[in-house]
Backbone as CSV, one residue per row, in Angstrom:
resi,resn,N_x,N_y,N_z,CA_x,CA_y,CA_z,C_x,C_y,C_z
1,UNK,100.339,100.264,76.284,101.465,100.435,77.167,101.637,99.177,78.010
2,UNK,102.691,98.861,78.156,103.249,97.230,78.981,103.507,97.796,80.471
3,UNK,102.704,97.040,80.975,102.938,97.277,82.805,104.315,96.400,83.428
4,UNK,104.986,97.491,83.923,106.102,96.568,84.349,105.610,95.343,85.875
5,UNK,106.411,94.693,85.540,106.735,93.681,86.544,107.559,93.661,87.168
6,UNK,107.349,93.853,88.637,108.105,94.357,89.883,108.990,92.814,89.986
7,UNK,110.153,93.034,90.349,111.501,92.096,91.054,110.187,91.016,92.049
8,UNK,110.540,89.516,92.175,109.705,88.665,93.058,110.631,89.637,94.906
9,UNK,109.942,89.309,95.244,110.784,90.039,96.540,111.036,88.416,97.355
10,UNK,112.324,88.633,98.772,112.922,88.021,99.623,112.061,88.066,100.964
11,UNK,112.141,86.699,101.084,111.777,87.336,102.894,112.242,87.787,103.511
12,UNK,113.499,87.830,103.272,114.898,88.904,104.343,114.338,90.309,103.741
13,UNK,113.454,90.642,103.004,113.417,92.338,102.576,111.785,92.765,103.592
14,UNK,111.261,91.958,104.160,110.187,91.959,105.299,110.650,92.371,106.538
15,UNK,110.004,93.057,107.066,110.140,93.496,109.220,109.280,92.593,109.501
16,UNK,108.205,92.172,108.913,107.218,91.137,109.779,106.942,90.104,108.850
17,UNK,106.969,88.687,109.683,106.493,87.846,108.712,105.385,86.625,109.732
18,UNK,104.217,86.710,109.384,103.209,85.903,110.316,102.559,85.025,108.949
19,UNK,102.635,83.619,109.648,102.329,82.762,109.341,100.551,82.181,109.678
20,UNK,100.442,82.210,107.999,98.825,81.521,108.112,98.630,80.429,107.279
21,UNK,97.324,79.659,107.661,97.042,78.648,107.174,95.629,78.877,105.948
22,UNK,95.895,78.075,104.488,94.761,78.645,104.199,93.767,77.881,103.790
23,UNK,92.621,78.630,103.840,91.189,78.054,103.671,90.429,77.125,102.557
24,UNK,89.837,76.361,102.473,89.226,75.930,101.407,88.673,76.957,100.623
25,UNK,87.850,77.675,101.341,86.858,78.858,100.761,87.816,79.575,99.928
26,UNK,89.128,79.631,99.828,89.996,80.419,99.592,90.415,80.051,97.802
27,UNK,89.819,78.735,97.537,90.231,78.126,96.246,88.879,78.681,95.951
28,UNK,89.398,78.949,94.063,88.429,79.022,93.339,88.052,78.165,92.465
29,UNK,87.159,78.181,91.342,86.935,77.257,90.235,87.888,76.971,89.663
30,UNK,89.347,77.458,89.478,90.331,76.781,88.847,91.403,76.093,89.917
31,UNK,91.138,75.869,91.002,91.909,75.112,91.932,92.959,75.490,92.368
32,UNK,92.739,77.433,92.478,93.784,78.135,93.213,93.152,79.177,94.129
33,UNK,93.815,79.991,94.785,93.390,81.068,95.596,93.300,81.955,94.529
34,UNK,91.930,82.460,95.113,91.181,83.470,94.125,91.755,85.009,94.184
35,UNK,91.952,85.743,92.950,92.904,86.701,93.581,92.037,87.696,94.115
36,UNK,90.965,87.747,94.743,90.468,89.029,96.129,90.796,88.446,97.337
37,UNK,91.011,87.211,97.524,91.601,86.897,98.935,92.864,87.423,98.811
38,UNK,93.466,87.667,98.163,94.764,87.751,98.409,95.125,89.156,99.697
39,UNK,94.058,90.187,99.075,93.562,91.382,100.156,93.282,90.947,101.480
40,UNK,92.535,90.148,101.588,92.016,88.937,103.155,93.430,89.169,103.807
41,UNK,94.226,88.477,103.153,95.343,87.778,103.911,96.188,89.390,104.359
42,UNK,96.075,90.218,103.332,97.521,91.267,103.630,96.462,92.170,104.633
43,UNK,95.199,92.386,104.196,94.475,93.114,105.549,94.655,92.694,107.034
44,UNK,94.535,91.460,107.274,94.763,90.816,108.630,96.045,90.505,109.042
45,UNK,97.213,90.483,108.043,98.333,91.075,108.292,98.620,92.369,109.366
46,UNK,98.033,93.478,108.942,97.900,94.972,108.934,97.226,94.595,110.542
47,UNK,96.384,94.360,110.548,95.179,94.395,111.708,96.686,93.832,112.628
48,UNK,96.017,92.510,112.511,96.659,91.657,113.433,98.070,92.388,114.206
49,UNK,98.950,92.362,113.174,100.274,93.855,113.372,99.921,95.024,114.387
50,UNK,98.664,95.697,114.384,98.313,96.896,114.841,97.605,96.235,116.131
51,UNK,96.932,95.124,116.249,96.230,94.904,117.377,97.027,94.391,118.583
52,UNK,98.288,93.240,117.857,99.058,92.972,118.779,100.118,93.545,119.606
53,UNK,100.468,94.981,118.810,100.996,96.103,119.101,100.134,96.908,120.207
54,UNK,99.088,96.731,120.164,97.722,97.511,120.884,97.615,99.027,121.226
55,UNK,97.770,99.203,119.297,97.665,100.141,118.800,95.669,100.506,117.915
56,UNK,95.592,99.505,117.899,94.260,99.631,117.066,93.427,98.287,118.280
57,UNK,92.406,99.200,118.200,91.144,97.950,118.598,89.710,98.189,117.912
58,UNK,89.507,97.424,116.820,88.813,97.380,116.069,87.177,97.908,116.612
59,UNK,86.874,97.897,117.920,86.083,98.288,118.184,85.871,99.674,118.883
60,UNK,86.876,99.900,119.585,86.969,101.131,120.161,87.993,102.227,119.504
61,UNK,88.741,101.956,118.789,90.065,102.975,118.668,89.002,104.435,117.870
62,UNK,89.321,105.684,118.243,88.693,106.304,117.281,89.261,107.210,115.946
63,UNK,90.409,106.731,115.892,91.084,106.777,114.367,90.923,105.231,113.697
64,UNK,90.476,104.965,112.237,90.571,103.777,111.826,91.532,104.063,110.415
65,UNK,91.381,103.126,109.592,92.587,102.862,108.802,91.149,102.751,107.553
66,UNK,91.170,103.688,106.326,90.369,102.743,105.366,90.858,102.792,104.144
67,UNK,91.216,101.549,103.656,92.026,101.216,102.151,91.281,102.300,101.188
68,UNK,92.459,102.927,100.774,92.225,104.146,99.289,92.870,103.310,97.908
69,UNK,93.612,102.654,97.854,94.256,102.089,96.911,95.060,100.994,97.138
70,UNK,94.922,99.854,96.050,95.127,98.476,96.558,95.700,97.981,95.309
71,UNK,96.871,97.283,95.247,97.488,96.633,94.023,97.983,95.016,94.700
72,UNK,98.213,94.310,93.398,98.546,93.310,93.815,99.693,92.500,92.369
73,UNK,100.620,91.708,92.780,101.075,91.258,91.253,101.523,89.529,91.997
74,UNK,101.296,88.935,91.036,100.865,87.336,91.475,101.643,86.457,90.575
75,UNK,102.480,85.585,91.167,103.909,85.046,90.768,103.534,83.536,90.570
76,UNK,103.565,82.747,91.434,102.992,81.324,91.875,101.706,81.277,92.358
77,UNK,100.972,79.785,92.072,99.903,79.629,92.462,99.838,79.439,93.860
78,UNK,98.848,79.670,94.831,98.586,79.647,96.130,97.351,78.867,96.632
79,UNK,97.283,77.558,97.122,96.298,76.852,97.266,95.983,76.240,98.279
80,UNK,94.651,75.987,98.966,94.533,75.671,100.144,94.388,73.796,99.741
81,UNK,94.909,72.733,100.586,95.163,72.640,101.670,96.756,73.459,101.612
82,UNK,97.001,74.351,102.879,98.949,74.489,102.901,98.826,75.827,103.727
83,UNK,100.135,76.401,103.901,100.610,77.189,105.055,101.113,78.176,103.776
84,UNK,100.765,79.399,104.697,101.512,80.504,103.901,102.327,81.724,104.711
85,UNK,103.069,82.279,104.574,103.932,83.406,105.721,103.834,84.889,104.677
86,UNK,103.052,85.696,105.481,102.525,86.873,104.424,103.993,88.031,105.703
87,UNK,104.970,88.595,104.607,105.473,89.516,104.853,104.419,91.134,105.011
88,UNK,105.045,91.802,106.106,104.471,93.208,106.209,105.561,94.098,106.143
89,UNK,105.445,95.508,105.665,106.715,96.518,105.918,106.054,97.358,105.609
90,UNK,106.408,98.897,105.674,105.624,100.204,105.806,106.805,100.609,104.954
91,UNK,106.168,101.500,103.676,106.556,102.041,102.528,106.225,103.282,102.949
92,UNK,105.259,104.008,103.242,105.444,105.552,103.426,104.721,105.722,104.363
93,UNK,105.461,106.583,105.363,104.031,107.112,106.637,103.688,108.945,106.266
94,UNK,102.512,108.834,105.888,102.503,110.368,105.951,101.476,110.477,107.513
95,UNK,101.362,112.082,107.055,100.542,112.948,107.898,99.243,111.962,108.586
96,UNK,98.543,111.568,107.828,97.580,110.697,108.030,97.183,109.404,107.408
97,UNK,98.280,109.100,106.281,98.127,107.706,105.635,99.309,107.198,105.773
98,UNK,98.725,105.909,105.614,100.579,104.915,105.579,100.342,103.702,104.868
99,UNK,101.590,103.869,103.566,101.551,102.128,102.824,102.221,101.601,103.165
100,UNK,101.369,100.721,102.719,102.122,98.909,103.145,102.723,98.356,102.301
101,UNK,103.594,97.587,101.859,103.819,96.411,101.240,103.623,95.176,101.875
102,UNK,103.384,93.940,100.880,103.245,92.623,101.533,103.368,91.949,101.099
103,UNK,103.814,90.550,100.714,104.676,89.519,100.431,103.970,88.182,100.689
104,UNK,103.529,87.028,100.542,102.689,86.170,99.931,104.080,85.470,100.556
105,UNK,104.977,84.129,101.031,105.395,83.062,100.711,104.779,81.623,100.955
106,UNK,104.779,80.945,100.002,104.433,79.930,100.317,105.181,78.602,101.052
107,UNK,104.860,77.780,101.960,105.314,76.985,103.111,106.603,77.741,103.176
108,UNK,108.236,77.319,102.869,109.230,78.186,103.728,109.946,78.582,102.306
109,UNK,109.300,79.320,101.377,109.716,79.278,99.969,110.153,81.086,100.180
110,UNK,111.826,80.771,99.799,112.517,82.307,99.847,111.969,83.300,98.874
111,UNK,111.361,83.361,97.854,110.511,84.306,96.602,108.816,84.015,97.065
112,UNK,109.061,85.667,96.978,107.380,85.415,97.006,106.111,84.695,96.037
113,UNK,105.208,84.356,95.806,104.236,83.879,95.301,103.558,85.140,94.714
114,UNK,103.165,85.885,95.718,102.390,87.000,95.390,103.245,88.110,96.234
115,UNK,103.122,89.525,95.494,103.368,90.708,96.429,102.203,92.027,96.348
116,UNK,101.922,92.516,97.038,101.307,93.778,96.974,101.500,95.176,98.025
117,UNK,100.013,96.015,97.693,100.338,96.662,99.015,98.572,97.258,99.041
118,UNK,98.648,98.308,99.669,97.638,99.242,100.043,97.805,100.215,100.956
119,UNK,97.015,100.984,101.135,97.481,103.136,101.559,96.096,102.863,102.690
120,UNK,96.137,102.729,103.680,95.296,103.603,104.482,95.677,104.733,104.660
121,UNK,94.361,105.448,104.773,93.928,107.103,105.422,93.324,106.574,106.685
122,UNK,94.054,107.530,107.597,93.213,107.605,109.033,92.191,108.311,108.760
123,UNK,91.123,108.460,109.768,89.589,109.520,109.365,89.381,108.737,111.119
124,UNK,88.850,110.181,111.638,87.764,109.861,112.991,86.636,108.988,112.351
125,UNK,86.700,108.103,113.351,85.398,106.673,113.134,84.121,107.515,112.952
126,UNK,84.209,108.789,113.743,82.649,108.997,113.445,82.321,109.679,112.271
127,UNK,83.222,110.880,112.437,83.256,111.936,111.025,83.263,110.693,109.641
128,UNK,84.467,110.550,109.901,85.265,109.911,108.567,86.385,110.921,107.989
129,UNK,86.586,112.004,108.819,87.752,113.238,107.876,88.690,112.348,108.790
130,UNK,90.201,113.021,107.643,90.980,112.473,107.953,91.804,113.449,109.069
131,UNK,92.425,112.628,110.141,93.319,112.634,111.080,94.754,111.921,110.915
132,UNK,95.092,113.090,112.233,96.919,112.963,112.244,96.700,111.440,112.445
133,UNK,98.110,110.400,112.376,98.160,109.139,112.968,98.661,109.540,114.463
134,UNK,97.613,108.647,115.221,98.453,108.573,116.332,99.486,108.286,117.373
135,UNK,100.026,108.956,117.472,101.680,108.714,118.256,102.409,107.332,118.461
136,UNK,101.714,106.780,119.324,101.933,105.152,119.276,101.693,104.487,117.996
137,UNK,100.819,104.682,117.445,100.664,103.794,115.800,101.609,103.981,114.810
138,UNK,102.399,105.575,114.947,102.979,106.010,114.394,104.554,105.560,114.899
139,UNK,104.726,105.407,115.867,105.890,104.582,116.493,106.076,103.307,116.037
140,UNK,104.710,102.631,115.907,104.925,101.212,115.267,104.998,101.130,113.741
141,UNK,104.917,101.630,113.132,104.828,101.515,112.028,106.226,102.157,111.206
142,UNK,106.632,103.176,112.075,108.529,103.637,111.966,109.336,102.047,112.153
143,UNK,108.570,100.916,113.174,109.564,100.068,113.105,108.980,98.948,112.242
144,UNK,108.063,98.992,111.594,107.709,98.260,110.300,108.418,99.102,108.825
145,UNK,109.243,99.978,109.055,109.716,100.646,107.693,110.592,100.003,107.113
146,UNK,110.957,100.283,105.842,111.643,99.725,104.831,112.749,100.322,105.516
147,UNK,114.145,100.408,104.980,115.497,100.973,104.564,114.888,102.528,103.743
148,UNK,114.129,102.333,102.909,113.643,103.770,102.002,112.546,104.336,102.624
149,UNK,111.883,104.771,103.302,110.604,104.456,103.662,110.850,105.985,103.931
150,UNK,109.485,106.967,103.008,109.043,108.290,103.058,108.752,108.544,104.356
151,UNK,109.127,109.412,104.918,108.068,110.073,106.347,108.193,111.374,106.034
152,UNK,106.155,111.961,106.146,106.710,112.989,106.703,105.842,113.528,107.824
């Protein structure tokens, strides 16, 4: 069976777009970004999004976020020395999980390089069962939504 290949996406189809710089560590033996960083970059997307919102604090909050499922599809090569602007947007908020999409551009390049996403589940930090999202997180992340974007 042939896996389709998703449309390259726009940066105009992003709510957030934060700009990073990337790492040496980030090249691999063939003189590109290795594709598990590519997760690096869209995780600290997510964080960064939620912390500067000061909605999440990685040390204290006691709902956390933990990746259930993670895809990725990879267009252009991505290589450090250079600048990259990783799009964020919220694809579905449920009860207690919410996906992401995310978007890869490289220096001020309108098509992405790379796109993906990933599903956190909330879970109490201590338990680990899953919990409602909370009110404020859930506010921010209504204004990270797509145009389509599931809620329920």
């Amino acid at each position: 069976m042939k896996a389709l290949r998703p449309e390259r996406q726009r940066r105009s189809e992003y709510k957030r777009i934060m700009a990073m710089t990337t790492r040496l560590r980030d090249n691999d033996a063939y003189g590109h970004m290795n594709n598990a960083v590519y997760g690096e970059y869209f995780d600290t997307a997510v964080n960064q999004t939620l912390i500067e919102a000061r909605v999440l604090d990685l040390v204290a909050s006691p709902a956390i976020g933990l990746v259930v499922q993670s895809f990725a599809h990879f267009f252009e090569a991505v290589t450090c020395p250079g600048r990259v602007d990783v799009g964020v947007r919220v694809a579905y908020i449920g009860r207690s999980s919410v996906s992401y999409e995310f978007a890869m551009f490289r220096d001020s390049e309108e098509l992405a390089a790379a796109q993906g996403g990933f599903t956190h589940v909330y879970v109490n930090r201590e338990t680990r069962r899953p919990v409602e999202l909370p009110g404020p997180m859930r506010d921010v992340l209504t204004e990270l939504a797509a145009p389509a974007t599931i809620r329920v």
